[in-house]
mmCIF file of the N, C-alpha and C atoms, coordinates in Angstrom:
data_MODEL
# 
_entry.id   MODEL 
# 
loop_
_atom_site.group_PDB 
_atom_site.id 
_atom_site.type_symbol 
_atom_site.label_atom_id 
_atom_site.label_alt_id 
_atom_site.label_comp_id 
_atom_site.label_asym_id 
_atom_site.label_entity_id 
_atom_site.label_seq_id 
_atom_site.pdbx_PDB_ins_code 
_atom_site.Cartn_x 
_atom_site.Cartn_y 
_atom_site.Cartn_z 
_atom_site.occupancy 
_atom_site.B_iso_or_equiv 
_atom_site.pdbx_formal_charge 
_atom_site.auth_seq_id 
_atom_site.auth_comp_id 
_atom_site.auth_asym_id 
_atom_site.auth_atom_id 
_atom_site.pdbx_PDB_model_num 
ATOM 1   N N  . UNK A 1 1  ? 8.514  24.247 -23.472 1.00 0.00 ? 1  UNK A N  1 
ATOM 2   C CA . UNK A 1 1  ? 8.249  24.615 -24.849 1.00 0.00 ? 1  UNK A CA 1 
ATOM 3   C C  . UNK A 1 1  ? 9.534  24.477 -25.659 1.00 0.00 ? 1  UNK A C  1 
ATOM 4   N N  . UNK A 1 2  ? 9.423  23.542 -26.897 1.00 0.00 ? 2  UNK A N  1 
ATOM 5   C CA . UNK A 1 2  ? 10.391 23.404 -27.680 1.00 0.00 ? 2  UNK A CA 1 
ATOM 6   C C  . UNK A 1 2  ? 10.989 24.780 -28.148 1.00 0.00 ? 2  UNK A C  1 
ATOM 7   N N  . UNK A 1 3  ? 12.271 25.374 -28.556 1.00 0.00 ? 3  UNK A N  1 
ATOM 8   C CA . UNK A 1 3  ? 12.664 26.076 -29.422 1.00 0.00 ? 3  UNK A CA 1 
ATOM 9   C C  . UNK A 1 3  ? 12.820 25.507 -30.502 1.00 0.00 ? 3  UNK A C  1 
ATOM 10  N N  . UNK A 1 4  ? 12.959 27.018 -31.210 1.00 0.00 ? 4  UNK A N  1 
ATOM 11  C CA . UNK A 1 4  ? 13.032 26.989 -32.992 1.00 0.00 ? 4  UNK A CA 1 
ATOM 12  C C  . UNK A 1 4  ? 14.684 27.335 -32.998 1.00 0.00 ? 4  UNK A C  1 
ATOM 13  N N  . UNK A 1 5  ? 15.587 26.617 -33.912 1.00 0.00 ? 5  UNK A N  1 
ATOM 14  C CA . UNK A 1 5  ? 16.732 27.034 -34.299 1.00 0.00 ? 5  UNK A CA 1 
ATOM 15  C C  . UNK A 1 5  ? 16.885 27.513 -35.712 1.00 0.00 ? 5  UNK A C  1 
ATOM 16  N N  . UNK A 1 6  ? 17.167 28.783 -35.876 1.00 0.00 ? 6  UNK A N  1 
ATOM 17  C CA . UNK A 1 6  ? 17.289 29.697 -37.300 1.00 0.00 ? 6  UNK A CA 1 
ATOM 18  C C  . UNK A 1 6  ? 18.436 29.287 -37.902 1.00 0.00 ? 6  UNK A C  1 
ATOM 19  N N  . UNK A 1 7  ? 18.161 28.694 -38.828 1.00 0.00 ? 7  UNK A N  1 
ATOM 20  C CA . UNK A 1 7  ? 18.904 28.182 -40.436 1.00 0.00 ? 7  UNK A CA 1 
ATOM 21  C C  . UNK A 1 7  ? 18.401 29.950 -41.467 1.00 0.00 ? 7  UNK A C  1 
ATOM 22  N N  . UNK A 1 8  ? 19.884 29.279 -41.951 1.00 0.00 ? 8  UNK A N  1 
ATOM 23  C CA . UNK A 1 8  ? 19.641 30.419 -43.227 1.00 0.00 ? 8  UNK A CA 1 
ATOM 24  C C  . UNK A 1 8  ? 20.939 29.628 -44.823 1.00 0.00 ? 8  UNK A C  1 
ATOM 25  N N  . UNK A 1 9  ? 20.660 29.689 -45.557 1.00 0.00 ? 9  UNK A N  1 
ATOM 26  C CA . UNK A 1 9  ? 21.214 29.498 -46.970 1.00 0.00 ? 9  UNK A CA 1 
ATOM 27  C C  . UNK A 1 9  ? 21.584 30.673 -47.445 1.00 0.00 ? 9  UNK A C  1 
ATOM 28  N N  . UNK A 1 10 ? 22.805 30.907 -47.266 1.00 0.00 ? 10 UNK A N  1 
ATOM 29  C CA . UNK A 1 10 ? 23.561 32.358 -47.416 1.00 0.00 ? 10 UNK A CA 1 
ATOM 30  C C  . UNK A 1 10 ? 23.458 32.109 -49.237 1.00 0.00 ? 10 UNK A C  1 
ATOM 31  N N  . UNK A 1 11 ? 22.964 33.176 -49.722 1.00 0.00 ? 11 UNK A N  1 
ATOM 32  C CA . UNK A 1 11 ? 22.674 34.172 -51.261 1.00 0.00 ? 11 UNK A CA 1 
ATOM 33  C C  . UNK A 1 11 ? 23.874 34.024 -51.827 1.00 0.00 ? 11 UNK A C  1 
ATOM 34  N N  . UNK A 1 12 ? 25.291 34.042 -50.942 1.00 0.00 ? 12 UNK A N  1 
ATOM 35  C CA . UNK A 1 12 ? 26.313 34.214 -52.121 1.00 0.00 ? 12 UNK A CA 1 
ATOM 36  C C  . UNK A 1 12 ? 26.736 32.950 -52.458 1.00 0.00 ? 12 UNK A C  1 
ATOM 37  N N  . UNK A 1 13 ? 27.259 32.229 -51.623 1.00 0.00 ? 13 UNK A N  1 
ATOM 38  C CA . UNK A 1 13 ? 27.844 30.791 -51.402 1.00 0.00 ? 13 UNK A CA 1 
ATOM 39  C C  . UNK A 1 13 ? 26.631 29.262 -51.493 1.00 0.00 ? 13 UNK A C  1 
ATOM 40  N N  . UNK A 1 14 ? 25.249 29.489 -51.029 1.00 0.00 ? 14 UNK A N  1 
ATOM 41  C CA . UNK A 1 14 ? 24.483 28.635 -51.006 1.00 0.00 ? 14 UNK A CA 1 
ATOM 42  C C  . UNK A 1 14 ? 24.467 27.410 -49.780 1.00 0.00 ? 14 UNK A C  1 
ATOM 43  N N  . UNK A 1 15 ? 25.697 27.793 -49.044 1.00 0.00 ? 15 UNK A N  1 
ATOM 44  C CA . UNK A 1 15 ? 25.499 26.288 -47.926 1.00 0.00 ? 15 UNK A CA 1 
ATOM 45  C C  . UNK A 1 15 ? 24.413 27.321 -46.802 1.00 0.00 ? 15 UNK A C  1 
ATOM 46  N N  . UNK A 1 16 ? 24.113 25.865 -45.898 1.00 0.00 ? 16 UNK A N  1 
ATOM 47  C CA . UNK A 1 16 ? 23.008 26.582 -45.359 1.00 0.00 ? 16 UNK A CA 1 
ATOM 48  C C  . UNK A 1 16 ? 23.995 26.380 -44.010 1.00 0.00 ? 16 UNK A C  1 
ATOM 49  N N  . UNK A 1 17 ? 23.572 27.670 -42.798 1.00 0.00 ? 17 UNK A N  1 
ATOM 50  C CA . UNK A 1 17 ? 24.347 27.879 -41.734 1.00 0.00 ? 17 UNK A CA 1 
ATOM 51  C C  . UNK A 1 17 ? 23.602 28.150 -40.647 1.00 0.00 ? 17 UNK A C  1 
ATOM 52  N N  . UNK A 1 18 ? 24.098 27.678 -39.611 1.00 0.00 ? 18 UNK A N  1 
ATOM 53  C CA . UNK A 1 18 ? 23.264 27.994 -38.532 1.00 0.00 ? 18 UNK A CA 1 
ATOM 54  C C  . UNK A 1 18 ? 23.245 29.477 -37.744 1.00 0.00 ? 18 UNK A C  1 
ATOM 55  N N  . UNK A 1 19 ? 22.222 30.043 -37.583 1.00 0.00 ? 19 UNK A N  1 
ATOM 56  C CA . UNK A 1 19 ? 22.113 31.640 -36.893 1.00 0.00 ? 19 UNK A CA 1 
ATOM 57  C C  . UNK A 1 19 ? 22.765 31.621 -35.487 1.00 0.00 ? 19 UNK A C  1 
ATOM 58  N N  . UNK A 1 20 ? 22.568 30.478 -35.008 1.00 0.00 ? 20 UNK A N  1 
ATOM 59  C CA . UNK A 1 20 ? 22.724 30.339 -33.646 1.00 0.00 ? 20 UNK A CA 1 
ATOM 60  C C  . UNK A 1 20 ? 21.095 31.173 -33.072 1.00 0.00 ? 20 UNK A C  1 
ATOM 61  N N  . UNK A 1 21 ? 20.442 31.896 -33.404 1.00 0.00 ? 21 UNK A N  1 
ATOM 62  C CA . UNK A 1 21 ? 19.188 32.215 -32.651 1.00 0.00 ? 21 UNK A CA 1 
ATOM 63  C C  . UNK A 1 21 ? 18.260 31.065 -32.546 1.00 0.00 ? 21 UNK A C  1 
ATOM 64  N N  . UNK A 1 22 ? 17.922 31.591 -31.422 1.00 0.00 ? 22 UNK A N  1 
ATOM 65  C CA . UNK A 1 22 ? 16.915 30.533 -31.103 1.00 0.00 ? 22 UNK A CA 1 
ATOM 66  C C  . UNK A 1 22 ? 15.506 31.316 -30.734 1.00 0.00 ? 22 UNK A C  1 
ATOM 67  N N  . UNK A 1 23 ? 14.549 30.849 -31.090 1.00 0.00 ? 23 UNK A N  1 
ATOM 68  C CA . UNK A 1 23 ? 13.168 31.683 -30.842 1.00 0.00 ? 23 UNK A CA 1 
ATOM 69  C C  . UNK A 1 23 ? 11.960 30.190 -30.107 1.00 0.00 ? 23 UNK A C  1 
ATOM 70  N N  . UNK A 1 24 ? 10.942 30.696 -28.888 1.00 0.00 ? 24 UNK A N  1 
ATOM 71  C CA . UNK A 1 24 ? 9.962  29.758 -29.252 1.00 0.00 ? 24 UNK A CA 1 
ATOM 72  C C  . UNK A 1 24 ? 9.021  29.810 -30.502 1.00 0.00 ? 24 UNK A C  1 
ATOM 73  N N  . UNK A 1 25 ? 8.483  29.179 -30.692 1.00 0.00 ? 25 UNK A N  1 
ATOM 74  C CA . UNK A 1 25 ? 7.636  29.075 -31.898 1.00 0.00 ? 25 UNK A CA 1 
ATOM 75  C C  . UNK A 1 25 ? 6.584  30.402 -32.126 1.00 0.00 ? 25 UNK A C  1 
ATOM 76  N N  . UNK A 1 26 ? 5.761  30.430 -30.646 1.00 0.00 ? 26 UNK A N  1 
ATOM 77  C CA . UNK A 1 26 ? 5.091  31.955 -30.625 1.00 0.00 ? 26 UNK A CA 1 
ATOM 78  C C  . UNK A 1 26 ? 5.558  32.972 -31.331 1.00 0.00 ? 26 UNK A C  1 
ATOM 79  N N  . UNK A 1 27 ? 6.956  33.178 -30.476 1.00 0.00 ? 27 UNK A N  1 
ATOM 80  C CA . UNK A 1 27 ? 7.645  34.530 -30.806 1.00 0.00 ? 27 UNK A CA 1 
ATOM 81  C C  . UNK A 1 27 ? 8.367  34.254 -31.901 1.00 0.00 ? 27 UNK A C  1 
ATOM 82  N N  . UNK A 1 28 ? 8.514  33.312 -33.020 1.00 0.00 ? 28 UNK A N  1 
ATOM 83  C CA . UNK A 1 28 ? 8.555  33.339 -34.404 1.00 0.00 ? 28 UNK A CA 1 
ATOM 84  C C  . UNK A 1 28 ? 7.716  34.440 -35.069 1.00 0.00 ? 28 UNK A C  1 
ATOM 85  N N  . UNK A 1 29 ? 6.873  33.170 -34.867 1.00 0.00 ? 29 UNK A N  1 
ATOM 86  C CA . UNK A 1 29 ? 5.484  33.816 -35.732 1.00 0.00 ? 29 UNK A CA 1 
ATOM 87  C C  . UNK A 1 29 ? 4.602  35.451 -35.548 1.00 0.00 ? 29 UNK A C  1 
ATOM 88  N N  . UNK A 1 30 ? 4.924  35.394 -33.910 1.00 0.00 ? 30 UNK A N  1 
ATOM 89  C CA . UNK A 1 30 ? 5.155  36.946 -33.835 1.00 0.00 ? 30 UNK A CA 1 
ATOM 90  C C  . UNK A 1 30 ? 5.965  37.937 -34.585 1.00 0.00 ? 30 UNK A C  1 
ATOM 91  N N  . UNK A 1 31 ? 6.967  37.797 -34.298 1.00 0.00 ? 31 UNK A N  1 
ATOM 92  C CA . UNK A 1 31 ? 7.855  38.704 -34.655 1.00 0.00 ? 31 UNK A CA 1 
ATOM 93  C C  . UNK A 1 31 ? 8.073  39.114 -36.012 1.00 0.00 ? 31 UNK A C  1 
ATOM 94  N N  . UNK A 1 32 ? 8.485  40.147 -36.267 1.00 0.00 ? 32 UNK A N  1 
ATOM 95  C CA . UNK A 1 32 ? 8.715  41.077 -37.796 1.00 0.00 ? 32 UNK A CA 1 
ATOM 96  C C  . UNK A 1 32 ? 10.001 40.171 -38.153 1.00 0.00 ? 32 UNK A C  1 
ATOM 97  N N  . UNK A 1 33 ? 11.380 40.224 -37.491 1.00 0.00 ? 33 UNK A N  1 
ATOM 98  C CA . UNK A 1 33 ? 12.408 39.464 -38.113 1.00 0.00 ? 33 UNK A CA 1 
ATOM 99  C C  . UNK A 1 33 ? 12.934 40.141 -39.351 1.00 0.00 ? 33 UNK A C  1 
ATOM 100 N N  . UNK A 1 34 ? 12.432 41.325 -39.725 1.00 0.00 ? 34 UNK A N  1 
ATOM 101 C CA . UNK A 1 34 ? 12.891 42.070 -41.045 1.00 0.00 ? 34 UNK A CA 1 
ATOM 102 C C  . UNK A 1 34 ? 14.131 42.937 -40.633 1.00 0.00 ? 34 UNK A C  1 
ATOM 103 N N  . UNK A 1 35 ? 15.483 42.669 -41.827 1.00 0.00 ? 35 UNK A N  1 
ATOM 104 C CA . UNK A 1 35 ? 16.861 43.299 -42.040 1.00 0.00 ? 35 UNK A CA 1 
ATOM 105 C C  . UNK A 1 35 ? 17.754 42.657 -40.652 1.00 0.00 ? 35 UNK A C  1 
ATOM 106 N N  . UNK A 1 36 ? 17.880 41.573 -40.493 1.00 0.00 ? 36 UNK A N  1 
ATOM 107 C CA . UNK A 1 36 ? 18.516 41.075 -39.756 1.00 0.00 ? 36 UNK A CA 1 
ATOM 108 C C  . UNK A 1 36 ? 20.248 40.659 -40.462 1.00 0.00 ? 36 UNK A C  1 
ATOM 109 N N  . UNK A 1 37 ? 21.122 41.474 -39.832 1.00 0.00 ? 37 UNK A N  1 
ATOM 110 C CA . UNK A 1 37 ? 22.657 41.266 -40.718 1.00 0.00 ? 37 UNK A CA 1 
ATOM 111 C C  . UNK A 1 37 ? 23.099 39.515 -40.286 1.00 0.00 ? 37 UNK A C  1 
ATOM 112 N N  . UNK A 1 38 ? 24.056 38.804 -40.895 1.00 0.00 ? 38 UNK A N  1 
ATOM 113 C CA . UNK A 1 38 ? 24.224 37.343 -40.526 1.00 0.00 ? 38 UNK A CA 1 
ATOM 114 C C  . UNK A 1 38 ? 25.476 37.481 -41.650 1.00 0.00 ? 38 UNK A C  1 
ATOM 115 N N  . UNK A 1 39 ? 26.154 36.556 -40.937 1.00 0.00 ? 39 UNK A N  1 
ATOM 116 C CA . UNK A 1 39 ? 27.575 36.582 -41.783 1.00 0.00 ? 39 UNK A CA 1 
ATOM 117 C C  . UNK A 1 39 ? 27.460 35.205 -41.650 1.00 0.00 ? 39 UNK A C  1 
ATOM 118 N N  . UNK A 1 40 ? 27.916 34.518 -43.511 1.00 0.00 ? 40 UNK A N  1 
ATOM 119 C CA . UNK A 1 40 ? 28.098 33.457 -43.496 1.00 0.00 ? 40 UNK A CA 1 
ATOM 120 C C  . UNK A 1 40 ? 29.615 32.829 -43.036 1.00 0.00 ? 40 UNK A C  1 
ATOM 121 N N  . UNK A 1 41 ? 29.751 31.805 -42.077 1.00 0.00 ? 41 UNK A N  1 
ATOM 122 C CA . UNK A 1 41 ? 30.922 31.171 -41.301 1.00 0.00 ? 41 UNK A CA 1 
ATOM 123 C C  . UNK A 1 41 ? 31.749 30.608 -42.753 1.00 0.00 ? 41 UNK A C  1 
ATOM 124 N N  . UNK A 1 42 ? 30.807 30.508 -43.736 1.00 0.00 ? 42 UNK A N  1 
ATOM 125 C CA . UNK A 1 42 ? 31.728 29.512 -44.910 1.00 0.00 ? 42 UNK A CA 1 
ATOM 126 C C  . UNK A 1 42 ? 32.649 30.921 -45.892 1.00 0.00 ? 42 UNK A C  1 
ATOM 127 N N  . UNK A 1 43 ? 31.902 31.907 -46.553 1.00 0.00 ? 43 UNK A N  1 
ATOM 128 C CA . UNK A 1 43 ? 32.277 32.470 -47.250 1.00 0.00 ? 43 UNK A CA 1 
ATOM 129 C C  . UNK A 1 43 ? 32.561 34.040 -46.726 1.00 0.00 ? 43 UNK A C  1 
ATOM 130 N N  . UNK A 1 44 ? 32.292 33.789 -45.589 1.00 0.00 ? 44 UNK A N  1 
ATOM 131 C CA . UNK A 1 44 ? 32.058 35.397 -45.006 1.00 0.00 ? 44 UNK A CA 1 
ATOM 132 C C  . UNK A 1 44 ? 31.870 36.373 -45.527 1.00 0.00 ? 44 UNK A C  1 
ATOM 133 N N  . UNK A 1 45 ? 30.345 36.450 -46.139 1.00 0.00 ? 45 UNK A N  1 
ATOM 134 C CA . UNK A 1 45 ? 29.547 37.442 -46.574 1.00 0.00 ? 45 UNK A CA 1 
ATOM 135 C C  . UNK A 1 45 ? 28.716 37.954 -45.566 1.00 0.00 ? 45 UNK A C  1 
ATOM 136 N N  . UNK A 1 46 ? 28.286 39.241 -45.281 1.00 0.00 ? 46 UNK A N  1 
ATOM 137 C CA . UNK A 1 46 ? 27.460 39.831 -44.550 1.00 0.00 ? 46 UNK A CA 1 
ATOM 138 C C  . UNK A 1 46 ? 26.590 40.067 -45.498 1.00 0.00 ? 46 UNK A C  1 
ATOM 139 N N  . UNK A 1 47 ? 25.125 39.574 -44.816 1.00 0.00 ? 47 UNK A N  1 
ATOM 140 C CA . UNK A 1 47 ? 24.080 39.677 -45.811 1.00 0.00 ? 47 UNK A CA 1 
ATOM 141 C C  . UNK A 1 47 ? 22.989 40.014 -44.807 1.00 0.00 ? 47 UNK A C  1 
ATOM 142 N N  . UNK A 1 48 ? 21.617 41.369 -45.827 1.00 0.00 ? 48 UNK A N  1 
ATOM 143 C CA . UNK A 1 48 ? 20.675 41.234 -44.473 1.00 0.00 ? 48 UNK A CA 1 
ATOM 144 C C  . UNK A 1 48 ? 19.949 40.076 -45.088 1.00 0.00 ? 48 UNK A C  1 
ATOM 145 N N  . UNK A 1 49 ? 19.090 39.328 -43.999 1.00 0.00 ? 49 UNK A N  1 
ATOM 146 C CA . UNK A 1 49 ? 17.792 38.679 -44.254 1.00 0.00 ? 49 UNK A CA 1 
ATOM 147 C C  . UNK A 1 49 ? 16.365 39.040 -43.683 1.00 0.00 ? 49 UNK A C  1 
ATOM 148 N N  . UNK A 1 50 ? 15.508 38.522 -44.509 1.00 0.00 ? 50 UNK A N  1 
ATOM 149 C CA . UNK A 1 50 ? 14.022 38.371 -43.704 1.00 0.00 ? 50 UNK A CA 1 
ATOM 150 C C  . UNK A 1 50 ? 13.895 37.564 -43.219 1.00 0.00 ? 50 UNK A C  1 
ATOM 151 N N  . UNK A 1 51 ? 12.539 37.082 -42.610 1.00 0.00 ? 51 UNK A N  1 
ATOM 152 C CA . UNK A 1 51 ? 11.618 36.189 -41.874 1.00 0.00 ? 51 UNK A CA 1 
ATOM 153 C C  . UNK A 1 51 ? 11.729 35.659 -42.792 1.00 0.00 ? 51 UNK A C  1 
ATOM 154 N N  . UNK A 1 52 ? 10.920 35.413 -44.167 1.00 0.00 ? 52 UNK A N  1 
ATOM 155 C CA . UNK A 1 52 ? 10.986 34.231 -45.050 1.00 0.00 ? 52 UNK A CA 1 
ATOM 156 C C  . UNK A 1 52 ? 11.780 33.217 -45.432 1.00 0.00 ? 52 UNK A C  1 
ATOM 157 N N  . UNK A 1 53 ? 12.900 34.052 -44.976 1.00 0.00 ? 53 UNK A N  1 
ATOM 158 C CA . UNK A 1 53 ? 13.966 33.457 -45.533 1.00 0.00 ? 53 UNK A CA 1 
ATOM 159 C C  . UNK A 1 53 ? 14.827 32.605 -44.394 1.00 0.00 ? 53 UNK A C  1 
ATOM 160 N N  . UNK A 1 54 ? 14.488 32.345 -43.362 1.00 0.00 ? 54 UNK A N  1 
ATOM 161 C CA . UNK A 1 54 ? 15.067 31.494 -42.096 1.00 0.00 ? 54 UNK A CA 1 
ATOM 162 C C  . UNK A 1 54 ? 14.324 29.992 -42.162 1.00 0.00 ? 54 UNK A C  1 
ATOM 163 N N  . UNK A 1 55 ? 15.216 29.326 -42.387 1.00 0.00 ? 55 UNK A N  1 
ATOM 164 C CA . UNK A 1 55 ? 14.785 27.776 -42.266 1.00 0.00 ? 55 UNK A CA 1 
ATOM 165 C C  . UNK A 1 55 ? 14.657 27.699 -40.323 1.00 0.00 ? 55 UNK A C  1 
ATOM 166 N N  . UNK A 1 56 ? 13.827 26.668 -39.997 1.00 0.00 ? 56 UNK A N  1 
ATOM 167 C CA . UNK A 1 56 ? 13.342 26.477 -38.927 1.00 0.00 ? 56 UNK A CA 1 
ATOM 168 C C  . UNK A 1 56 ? 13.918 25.371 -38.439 1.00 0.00 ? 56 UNK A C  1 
ATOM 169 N N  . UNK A 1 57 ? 14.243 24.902 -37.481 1.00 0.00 ? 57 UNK A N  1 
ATOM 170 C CA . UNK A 1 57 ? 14.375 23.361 -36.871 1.00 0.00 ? 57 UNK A CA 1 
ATOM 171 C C  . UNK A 1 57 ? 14.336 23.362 -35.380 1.00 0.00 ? 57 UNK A C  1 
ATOM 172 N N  . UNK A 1 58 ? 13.615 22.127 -35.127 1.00 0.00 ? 58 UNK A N  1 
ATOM 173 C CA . UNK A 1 58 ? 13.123 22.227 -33.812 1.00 0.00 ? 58 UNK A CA 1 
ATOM 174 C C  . UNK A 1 58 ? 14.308 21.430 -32.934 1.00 0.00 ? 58 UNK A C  1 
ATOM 175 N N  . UNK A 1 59 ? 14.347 22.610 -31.794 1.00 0.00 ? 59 UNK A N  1 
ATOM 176 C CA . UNK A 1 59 ? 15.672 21.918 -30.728 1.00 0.00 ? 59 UNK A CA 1 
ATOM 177 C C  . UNK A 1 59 ? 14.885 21.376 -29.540 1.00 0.00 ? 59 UNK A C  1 
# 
């Protein structure tokens, strides 16, 4: 089963960064994923995110 690799577009700065998490697709769509902290590598902001807000890409 392919994994999902979590992208996110950090709110302050705008580049998009990789989470390093990896989920299968199931347990995406399962999961709540709500108030997750992530610090952007470019601007180093700590920001929480949601589920909505994680870009997807398949590894």
């Amino acid at each position: 089963m392919a994994k999902l690799a979590l992208w996110l577009v950090c709110r302050s700065c705008g580049r998009e960064f990789d989470t390093r998490l990896r989920l299968d697709r199931k347990s995406f769509e399962r999961g709540t994923l709500a108030a997750n902290y992530h610090t952007c590598p470019y601007c180093g902001e700590r920001l929480t995110y949601k589920k909505a807000e994680y870009l997807t890409r398949e590894r």
